[in-house]
N, C-alpha and C positions, 0 to 999 in steps of 0.2 A: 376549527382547530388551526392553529400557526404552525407553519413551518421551523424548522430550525432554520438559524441566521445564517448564512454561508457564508459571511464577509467579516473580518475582523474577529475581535473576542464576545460579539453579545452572547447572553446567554441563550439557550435553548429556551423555547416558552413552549409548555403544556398547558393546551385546553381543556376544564374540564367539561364542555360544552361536546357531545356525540354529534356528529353532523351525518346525514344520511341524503345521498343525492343521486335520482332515478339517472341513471345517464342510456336509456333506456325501459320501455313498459312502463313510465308514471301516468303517463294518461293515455295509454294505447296497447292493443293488443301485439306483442312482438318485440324481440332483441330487448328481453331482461336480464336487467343488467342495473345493480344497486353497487353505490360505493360507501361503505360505512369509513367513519372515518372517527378515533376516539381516542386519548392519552398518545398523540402521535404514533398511532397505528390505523393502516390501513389493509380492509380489506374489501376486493370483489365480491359479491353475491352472483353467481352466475351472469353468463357472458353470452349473450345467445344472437340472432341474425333476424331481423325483421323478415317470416316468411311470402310477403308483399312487393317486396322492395328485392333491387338486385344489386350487385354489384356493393362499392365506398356505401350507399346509401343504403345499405339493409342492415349495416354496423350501428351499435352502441355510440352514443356520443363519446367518443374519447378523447376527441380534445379540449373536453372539459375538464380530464384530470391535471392539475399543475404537474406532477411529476409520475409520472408510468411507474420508474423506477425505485419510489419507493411505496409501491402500493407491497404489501408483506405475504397475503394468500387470498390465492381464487378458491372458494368454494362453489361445486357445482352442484345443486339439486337434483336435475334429473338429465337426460340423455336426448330431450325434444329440442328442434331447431332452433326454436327460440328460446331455447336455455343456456345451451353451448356451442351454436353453429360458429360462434365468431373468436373463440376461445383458438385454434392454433393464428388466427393473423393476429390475436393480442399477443401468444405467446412467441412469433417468427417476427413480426413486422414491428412489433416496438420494445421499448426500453424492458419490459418485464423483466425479473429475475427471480421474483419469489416462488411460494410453493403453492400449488396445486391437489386441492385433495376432490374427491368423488367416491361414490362406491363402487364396487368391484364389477359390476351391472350394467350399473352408468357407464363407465369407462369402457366396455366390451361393445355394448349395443353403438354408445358414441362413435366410435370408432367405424363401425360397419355404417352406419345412416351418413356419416360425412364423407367415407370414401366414396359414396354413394352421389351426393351432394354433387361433387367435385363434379363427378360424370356428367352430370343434369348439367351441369352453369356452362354458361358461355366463355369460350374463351378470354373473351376483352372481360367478361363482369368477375374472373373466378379472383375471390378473396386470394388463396394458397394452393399449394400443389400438394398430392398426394405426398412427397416429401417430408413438405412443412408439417400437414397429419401426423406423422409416422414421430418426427423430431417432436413433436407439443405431445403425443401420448406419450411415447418415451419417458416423458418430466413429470407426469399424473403419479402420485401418491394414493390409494387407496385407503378405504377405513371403512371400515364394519358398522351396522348399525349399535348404536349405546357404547360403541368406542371413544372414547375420550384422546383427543390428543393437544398436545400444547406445543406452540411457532412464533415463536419471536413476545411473547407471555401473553399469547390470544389462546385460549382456551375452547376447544370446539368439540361438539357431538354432534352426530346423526340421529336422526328417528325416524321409522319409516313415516310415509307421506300419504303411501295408498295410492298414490297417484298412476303407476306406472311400475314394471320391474324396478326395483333401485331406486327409488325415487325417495327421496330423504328431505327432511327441515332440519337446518341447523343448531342448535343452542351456541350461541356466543357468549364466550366471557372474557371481559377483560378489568383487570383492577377492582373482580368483586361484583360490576354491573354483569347485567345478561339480559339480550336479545335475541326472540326466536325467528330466525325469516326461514321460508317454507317457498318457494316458487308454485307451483300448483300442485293441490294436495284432492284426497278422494277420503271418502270414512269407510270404502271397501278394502278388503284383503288384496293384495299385488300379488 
């Protein structure tokens, strides 16, 4: 996908070309983190912390993204470290500004296992403060399973996962196309 021109009158160029890039979890276990990218829209696939790794180095490659700022929403799958531990330093420490959706599960347990997190880290290694927590839940939107909702004309559902309380796959739609991404799922009842 191309950017839009920032300089001058060129026109805007849409790719029809989906581009999808692990910036995180493609070939290792920890901090998934996919960036879909498709009709100049973009979205996070959970954002999560290499449980291995401390500190800068247990984050998602982020500065792989050209522009933070115009990524459009994070969706989060489920509520395990390496799904969402890295989600308040994307949403405190860089440009973000878009929307945040989870479910109502995710977002409660989240919250308890990172303020949790916080305690465990080292001072020199700690991503964010309980603070920064408090401000990134703040911005979470929730959504029910088979709820449908629409952001900037990205069209999203949940379904549970099995994986976990809360734990959900996506349906993505945008301009008609749909992808399903799923972080880790189970064919058991949650």
């Amino acid at each position: 996908m191309q950017h839009p021109a920032t300089a001058g009158n060129a026109p805007t160029v849409i790719s029809e070309e989906m581009v999808i890039t692990p910036l995180g979890g493609g070939q290792e276990v920890g901090r998934s983190c996919i960036l879909l990218r498709y009709q100049n829209r973009q979205i996070l696939l959970d954002c999560g912390c290499h449980p291995g790794r401390e500190g800068i180095d247990s984050l998602p490659f982020f500065d792989a993204i050209e522009n933070i700022a115009a990524i459009d929403l994070v969706l989060i799958t489920h509520f395990h470290i390496d799904h969402c531990a890295a989600l308040p330093y994307f949403t405190e420490k860089t440009q973000f500004q878009g929307k945040i959706f989870m479910t109502h599960a995710t977002k409660a347990v989240m919250k308890l296992l990172l303020s949790d997190n916080i305690r465990l880290q080292k001072e020199k290694d700690a991503l964010y403060t309980e603070e920064d927590l408090q401000n990134c839940v703040d911005k979470i939107d929730v959504i029910d399973y088979y709820q449908t909702k629409e952001f900037r004309g990205i069209k999203f559902t949940p379904s549970p996962a099995g994986h976990v309380l809360g734990a959900a796959m996506f349906t993505i739609e945008i301009d008609n196309i749909r992808v399903l991404y799923t972080g880790d799922y189970s064919l058991e009842e949650d």
